[in-house]
N, C-alpha and C positions, 0 to 999 in steps of 0.2 A: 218579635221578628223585625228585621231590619227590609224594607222594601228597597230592591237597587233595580235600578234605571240606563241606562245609558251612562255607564259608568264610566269615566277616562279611562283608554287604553293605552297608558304609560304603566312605568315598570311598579310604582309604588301602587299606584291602585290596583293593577293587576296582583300582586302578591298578598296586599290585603282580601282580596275576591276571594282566592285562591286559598287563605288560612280560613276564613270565614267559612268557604263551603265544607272544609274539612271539619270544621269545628261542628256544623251543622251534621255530619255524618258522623259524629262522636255524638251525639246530642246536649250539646251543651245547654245548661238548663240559664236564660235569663242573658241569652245571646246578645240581644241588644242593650245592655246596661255596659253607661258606657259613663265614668267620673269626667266634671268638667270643672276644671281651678280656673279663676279667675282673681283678678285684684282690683282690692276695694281699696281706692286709692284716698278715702278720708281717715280711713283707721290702716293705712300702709301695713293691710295684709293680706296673705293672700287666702282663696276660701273655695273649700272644694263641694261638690255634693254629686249623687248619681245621678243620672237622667237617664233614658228611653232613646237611642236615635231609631227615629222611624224610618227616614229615607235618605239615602244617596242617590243622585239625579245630575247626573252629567257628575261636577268638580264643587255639590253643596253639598254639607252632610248635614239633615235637619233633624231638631227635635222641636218641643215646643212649650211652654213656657206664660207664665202670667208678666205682662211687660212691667207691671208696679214691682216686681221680687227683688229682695235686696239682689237677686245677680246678675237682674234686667239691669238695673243703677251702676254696678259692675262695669256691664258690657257695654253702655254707653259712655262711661267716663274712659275707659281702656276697653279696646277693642282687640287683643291679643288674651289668647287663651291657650292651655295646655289640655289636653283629653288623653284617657288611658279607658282601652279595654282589655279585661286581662281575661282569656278563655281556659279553664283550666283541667278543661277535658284533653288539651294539647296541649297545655303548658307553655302558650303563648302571650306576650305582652307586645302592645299594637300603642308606641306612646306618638302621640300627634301634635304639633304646634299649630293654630291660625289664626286668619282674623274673621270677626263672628260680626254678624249684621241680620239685620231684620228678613225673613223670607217674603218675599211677595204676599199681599194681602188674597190675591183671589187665589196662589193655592197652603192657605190658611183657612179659609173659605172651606174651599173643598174637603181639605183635611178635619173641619170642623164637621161639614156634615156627613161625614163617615162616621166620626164616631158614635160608639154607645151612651145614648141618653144620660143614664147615671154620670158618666165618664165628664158629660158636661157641665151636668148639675155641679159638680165640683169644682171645674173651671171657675163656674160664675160664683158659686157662694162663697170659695175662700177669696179672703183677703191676704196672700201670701205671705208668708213669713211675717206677717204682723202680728203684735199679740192679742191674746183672746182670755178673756175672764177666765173659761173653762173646756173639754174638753166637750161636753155636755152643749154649750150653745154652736160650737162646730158641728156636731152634729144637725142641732136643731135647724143651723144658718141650710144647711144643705136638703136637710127633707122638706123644708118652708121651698125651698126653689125647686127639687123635683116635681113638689104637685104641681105646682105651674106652668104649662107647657110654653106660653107663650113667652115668658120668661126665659125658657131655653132654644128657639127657635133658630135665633140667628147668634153668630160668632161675635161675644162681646170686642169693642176694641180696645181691651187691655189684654187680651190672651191672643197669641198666635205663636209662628214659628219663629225659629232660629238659626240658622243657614251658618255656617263655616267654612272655610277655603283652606284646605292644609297649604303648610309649605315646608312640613319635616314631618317626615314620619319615621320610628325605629322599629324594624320588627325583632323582639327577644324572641327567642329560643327555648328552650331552661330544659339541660341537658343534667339528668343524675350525677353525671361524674363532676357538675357544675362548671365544665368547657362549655359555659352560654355561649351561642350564636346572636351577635348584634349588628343587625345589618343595618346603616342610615342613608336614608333621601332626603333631600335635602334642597330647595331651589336656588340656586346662586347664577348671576348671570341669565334670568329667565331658563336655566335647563336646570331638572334635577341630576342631582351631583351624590353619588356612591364614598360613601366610608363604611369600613367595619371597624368595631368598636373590641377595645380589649372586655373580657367579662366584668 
């Protein structure tokens, strides 16, 4: 589930609100997965994978993240990002441009100590995308740090959040007779700026 806040009340965020609650009255299963491509500018490619947005809060959209992960590395070498959630109980695609920065450490904090125990034992034990002998000592790295509570206490400082700023959004449509609906927002001139897109 996607937690929203004090959402901007412009036209693109209002329309995403708006597909969002519908999608949520269709039940769409795995609502908040949400692909984020970034580029890794030592091997000049680009690299996607799914994440979790937990919250939108005012004009952030956050998830959160190990800062050692190749797409923490990413995100600091190139700060411009592409994100797609595609809801397919409505047959909608929500594609987004921004630029992506670190969230505030105290509410990384907070969002740390909400979570479920386990949920964190996994933050601290993996070493993200690095490699591992076996599948067998990830497991082990992880239940060696559940038992220890104090170990999992406080929010290490290589995990926390990921905050984004759109400044295009496209909402698809996807109409059977395949006359897709492609609406774009778009910032230019500090105002968002309307096109529709042939299918």
């Amino acid at each position: 589930m996607i937690n929203i806040s004090n959402i901007i009340n412009d036209i693109p965020h209002t329309i995403f609100k708006n597909y969002f609650e519908l999608a949520l009255e269709n039940n769409q299963k795995y609502i908040e997965a949400i692909c984020i491509s970034s580029f890794n500018i030592d091997l000049n490619e680009v690299e996607s994978r799914m994440v979790n947005l937990k919250y939108i809060k005012d004009n952030e959209w956050i998830f959160f993240s190990n800062f050692d992960s190749l797409k923490a590395k990413n995100f600091s070498s190139h700060n411009q990002i592409s994100a797609l959630f595609f809801w397919d109980s409505i047959n909608v695609q929500v594609r987004i441009k921004a630029k992506i920065f670190k969230t505030a450490s105290k509410f990384s904090d907070d969002h740390y100590k909400s979570r479920a125990v386990n949920k964190n034992a996994l933050a601290i034990s993996s070493n993200q995308s690095q490699k591992i002998d076996s599948y067998d000592l990830v497991v082990k790295n992880y239940n060696d740090i559940l038992m220890d509570s104090s170990k999992i206490k406080n929010r290490p400082s290589n995990w926390g959040g990921y905050s984004f700023n759109p400044y295009y959004f496209e909402f698809w449509e996807g109409h059977e007779s395949r006359l897709n609906k492609r609406d774009v927002y778009e910032i230019k001139s500090n105002k968002w700026q309307h096109s529709i897109l042939q299918p």
